[in-house]
C-alpha positions as CSV (number, residue, x, y, z in Angstrom):
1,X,133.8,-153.1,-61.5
2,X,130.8,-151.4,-63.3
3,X,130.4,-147.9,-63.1
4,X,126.9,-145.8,-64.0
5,X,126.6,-142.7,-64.5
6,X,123.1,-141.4,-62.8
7,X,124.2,-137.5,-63.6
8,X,122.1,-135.6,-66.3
9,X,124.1,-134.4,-69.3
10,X,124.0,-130.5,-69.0
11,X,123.1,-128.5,-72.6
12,X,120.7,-125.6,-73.5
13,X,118.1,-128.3,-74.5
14,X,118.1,-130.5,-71.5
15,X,115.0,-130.9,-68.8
16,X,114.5,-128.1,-66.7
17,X,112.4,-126.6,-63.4
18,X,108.9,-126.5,-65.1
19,X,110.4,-125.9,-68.5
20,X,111.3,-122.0,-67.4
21,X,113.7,-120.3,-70.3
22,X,115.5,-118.4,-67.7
23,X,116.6,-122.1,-66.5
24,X,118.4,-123.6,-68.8
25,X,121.7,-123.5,-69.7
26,X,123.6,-120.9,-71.4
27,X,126.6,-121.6,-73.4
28,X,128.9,-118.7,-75.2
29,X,132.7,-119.1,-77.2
30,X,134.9,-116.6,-75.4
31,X,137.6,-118.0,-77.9
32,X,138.0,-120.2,-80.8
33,X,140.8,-120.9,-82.9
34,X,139.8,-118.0,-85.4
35,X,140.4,-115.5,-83.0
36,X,143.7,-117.1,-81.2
37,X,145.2,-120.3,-80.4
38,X,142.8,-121.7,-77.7
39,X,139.1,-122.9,-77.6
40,X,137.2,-121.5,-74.2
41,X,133.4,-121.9,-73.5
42,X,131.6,-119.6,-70.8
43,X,128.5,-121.6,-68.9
44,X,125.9,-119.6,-67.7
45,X,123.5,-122.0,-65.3
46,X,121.5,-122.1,-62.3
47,X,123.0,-124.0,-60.0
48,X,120.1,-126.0,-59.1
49,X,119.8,-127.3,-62.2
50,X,120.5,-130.9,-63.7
51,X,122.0,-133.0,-61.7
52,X,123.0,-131.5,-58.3
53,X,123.1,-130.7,-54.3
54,X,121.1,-128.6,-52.2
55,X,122.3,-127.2,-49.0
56,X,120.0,-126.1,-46.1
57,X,120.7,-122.1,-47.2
58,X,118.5,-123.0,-50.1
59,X,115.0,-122.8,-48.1
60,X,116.0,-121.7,-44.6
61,X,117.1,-117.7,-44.1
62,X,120.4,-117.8,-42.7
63,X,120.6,-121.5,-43.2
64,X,124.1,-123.3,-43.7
65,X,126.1,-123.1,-47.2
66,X,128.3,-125.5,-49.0
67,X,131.2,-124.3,-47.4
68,X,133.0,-127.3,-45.7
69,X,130.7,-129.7,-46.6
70,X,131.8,-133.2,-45.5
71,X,132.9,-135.6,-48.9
72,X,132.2,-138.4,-46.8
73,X,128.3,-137.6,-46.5
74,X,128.0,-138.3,-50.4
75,X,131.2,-140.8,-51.1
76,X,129.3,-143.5,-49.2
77,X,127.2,-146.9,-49.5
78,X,123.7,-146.4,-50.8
79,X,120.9,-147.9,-51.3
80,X,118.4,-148.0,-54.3
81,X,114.9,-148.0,-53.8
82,X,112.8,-148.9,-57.0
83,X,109.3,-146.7,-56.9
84,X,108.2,-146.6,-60.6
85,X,104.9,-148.0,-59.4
86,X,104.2,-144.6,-57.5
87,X,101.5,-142.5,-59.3
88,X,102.1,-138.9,-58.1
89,X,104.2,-138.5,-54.9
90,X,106.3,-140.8,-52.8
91,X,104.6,-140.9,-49.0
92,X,105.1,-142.5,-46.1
93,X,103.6,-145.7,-46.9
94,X,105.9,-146.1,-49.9
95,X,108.8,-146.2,-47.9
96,X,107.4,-148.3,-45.2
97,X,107.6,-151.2,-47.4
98,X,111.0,-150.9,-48.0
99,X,114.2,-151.7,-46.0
100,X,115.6,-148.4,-44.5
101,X,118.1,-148.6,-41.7
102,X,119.7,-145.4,-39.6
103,X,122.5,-144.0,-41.5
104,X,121.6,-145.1,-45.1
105,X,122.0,-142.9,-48.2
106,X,118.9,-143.7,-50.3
107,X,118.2,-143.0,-54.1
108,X,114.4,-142.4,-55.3
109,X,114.2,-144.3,-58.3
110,X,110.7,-143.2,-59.8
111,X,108.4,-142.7,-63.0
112,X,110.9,-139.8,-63.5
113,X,114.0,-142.0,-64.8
114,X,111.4,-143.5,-67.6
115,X,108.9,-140.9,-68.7
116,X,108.7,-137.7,-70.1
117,X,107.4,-135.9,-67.2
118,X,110.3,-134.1,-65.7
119,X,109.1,-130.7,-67.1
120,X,105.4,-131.9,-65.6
121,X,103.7,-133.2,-62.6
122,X,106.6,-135.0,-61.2
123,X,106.7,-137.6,-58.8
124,X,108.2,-136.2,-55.6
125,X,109.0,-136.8,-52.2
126,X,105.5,-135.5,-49.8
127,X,105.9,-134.2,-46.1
128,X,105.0,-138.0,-44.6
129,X,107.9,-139.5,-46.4
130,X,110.2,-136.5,-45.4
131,X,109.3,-137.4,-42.1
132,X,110.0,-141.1,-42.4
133,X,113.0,-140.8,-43.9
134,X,114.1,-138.3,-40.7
135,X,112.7,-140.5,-38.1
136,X,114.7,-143.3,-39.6
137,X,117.7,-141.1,-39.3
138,X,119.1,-141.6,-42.9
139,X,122.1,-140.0,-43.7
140,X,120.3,-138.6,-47.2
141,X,118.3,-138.7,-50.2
142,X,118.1,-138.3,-53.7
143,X,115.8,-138.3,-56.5
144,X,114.9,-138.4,-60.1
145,X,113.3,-135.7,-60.4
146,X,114.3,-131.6,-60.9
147,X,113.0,-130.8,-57.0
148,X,112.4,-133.1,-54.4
149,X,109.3,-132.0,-53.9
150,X,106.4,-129.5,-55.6
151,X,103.1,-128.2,-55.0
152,X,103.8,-128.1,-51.1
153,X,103.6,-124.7,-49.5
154,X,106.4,-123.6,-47.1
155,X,108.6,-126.6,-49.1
156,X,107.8,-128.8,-46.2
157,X,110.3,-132.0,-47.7
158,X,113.5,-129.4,-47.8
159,X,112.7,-128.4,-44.5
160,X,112.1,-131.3,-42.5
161,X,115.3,-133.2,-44.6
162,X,117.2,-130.3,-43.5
163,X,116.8,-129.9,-40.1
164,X,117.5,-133.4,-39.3
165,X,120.9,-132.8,-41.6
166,X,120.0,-135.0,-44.4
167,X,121.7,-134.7,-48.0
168,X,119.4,-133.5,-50.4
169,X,120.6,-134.8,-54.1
170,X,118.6,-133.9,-56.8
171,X,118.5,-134.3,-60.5
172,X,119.5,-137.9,-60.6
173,X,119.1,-140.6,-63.9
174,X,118.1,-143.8,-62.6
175,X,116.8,-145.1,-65.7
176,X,119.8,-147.8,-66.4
177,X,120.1,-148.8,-62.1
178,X,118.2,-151.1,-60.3
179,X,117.4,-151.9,-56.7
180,X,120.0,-152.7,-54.7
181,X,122.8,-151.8,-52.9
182,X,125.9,-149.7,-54.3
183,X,128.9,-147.0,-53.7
184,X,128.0,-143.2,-54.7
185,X,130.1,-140.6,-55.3
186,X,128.7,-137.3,-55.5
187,X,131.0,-134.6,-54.7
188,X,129.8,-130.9,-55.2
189,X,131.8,-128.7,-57.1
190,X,134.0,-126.7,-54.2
191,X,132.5,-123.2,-55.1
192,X,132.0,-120.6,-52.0
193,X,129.3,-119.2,-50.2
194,X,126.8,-121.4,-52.0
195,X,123.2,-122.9,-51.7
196,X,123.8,-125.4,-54.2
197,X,126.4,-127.2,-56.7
198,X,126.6,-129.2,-60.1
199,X,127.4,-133.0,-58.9
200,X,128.7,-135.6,-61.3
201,X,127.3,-138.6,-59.5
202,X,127.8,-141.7,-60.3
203,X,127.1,-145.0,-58.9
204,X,130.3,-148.2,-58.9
205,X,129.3,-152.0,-58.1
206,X,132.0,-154.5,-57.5
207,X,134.7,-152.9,-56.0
């Protein structure tokens, strides 16, 4: 059995939503062994940053939360798709030439994983390949990059994704995976009355 680990390591320096301060990660000692007998850090971070899962109350007033959420929909076969030949956005066409069944969970693997541009103009998911993904009835989707999508007014990708109930994982590191077929395990941390939630995803071959 080989295990990867496809989450992003989360510290004060790491990659975040177009390089905003207010984004990144806060760390603070609320004890150390000068002051008592324990060590205890405090982490202040946006939940939608690094590695993570977004849930339809996110971009949709009055949209569902995290509570409840179904393990299943992210403990699951998946499927990688390899798109580091993509230039700016994954579209429809893109995903046309790939093999996408109803119910799969597929992973973006894109320029993202291998160059510095996830503080930049990076490559996303468009509307036409939200679309495509939802008419093919996937169960959902995740990517390399810090959104799923940018530059689209209204967040067109989040929306369509979530109204036909489609995972949205975001944040992942596909750098070290190839194409192919694997088992994911993403659970969200169980935290209430949420849009989003850290994941530690990882992805296990021969099992």
């Amino acid at each position: 059995m080989k295990i990867y680990d496809i989450s992003m390591e989360i510290s004060h320096e790491m990659p975040v939503y177009k390089g905003r301060t207010e984004k990144r990660p806060v760390f603070k000692i609320d004890n150390d062994f000068n002051k008592g007998s324990a060590y205890e850090t405090r982490l202040e971070m946006n939940l939608h940053t690094g590695t993570h899962l977004d849930a339809p109350l996110h971009m949709i007033e009055d949209g569902k939360n995290l509570d409840g959420f179904d393990l299943d929909k992210v403990i699951t076969k998946c499927k990688v798709i390899d798109l580091t030949h993509v230039a700016e956005k994954v579209s429809k066409t893109d995903l046309e030439a790939k093999e996408i069944q109803m119910g799969d969970f597929i992973l973006l693997k894109t320029r993202n994983s291998i160059e510095n541009i996830l503080e930049k103009d990076f490559i996303y998911l468009d509307k036409s390949g939200a679309e495509y993904l939802s008419g093919k009835k996937v169960k959902g989707v995740g990517i390399d990059a810090l959104g799923i999508e940018r530059a689209q007014p209204g967040h067109e990708t989040h929306k369509i994704l979530f109204s036909a109930r489609i995972v949205i994982l975001e944040g992942l590191k596909l750098d070290e995976v190839n194409e192919g077929e694997y088992f994911l395990f993403a659970a969200p941390v169980k935290i209430k009355g949420v849009e989003a939630s850290p994941v530690r995803a990882v992805l296990i071959v021969g099992m």
